[in-house]
C-alpha positions in Angstrom: 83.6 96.9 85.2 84.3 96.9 88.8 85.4 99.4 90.8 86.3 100.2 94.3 85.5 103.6 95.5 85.8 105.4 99.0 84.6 108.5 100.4 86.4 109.1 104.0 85.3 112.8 105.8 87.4 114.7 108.5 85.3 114.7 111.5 86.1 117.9 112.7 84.8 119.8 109.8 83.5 117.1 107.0 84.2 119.8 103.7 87.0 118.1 103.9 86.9 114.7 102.3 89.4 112.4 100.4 88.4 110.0 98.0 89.7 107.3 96.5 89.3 104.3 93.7 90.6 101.4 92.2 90.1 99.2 89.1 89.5 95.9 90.2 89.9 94.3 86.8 93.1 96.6 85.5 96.2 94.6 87.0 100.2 95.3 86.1 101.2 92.1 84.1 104.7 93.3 86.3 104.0 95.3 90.1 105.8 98.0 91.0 109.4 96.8 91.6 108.6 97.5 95.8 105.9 94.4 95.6 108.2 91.9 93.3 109.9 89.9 95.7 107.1 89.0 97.9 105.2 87.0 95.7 102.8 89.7 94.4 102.1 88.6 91.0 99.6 91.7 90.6 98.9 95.2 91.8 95.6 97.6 90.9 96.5 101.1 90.1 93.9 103.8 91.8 93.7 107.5 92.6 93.1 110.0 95.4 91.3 113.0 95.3 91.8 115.5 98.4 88.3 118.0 98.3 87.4 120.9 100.0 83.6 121.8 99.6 83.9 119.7 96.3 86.8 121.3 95.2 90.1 119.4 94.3 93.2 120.6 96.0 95.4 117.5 95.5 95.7 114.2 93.8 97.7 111.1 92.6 98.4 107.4 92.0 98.1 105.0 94.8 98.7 101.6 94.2 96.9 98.3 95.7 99.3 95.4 97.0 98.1 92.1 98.9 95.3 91.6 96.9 93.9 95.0 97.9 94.7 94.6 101.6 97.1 97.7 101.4 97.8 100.8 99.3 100.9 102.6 98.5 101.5 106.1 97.3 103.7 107.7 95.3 106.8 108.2 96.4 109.6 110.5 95.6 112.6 109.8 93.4 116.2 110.7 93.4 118.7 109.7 91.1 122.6 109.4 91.9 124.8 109.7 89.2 127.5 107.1 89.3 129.7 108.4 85.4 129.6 112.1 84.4 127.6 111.3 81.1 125.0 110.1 83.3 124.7 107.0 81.9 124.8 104.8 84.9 122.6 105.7 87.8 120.7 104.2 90.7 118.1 105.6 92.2 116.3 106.3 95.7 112.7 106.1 96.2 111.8 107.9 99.2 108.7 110.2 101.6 109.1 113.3 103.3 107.1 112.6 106.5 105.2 116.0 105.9 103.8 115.0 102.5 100.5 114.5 101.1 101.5 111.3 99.8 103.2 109.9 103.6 100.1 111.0 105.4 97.6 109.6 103.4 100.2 106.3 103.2 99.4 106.5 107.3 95.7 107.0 106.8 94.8 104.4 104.1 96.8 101.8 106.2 96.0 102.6 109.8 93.3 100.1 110.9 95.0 97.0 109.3 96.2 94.2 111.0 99.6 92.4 110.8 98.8 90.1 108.9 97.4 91.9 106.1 100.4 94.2 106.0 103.0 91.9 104.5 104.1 93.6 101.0 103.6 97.2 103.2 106.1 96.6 105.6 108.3 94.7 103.1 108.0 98.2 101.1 108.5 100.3 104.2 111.8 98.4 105.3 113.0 99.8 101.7 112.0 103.2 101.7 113.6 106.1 103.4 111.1 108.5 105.7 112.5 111.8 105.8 111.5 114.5 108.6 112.4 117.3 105.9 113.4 118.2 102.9 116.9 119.9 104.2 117.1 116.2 105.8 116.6 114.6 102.5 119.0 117.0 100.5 121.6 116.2 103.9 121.1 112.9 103.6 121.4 112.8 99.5 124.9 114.5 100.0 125.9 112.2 102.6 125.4 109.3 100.5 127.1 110.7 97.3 130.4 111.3 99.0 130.2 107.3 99.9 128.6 106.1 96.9 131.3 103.6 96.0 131.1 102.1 99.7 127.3 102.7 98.7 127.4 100.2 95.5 129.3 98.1 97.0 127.4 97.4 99.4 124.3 96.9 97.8 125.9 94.4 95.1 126.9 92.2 97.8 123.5 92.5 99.6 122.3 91.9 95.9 125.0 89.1 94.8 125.1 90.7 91.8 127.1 93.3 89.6 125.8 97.1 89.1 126.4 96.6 85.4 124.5 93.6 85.2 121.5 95.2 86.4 120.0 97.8 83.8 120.2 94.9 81.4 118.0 92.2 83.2 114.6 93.9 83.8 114.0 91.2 87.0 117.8 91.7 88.2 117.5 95.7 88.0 114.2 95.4 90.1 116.1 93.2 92.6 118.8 95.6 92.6 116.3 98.4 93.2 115.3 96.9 96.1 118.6 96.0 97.8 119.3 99.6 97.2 116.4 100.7 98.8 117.3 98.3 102.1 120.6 99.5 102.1 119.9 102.9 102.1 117.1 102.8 104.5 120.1 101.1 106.7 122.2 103.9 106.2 119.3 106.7 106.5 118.8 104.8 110.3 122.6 105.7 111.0 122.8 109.2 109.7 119.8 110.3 112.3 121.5 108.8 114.7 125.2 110.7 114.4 123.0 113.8 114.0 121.4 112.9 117.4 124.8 112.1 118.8 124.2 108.3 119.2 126.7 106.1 118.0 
């Protein structure tokens, strides 16, 4: 059994401390659909633990990519709706920069070097960073008044069909991904008509 653990302390006042772990020797058969198309053909699922005098006040999944070289954490999820039964969606995975799970992303990841950030700034380039929630509802509200421009878009960024997708496991990751680009486009030129920059 091998396993990876980490103890980091806040210097300021070192009651607070964050820990974390992985399993060196539990891979996915299949990564996370953010790692798939940069040839990750495994990725170790850990945890977090946030303490204060020994005393849990968060935790969650974070996930090892790059053969350990940098973790991921959960992100958040949206759904849009694309058929009022419900039964085609696509979805948006996404971090508010206040979060838990953004900070730590920042923490976990701050002393590595380019080269050993590869899958993590492929996965950044697909997920949207939100200042706020309010800006994450805006911006879920922007895109659902243009979600056939939306799809569109994405299928030809994709070359493929949205109702091809769901039925492919490997095409609806791709998919996923293309979404996530796309959208992470579009998030780019929402802040900037709110800032007045066209």
């Amino acid at each position: 059994w091998n396993v990876n653990q980490t103890r980091l302390y806040y210097e300021p006042d070192p009651v607070f401390t964050i820990e974390r772990e992985f399993d060196l020797e539990s891979k996915y058969a299949l990564p996370l659909y953010q790692a798939q198309p940069y040839g990750l053909t495994s990725m170790y699922r850990g945890t977090y633990k946030c303490l204060f005098n020994q005393l849990v006040i968060d935790s969650g999944e974070i996930f090892y990519i790059d053969d350990a070289k940098s973790i991921i954490s959960e992100t958040k999820y949206h759904q849009f709706q694309l058929t009022p039964s419900g039964n085609l969606v696509f979805s948006m995975d996404y971090y508010l920069a206040n979060s838990v799970e953004y900070k730590l992303l920042c923490l976990f990841n701050e002393n590595k070097n380019d080269c050993s950030k590869v899958g993590l700034n492929a996965f950044i380039e697909q997920t949207p960073i939100f200042e706020t929630e309010q800006e994450a509802d805006e911006f879920i509200g922007y895109v659902e008044l243009n979600i056939q421009g939306v799809l569109t878009e994405v299928e030809e960024s994709s070359e493929m069909k949205f109702e091809d997708a769901p039925y492919d496991p490997r095409k609806h990751d791709q998919f996923r991904i293309h979404t996530g680009r796309v959208l992470k486009k579009l998030h780019h030129g929402f802040q900037l008509n709110d800032l007045g920059i066209s």
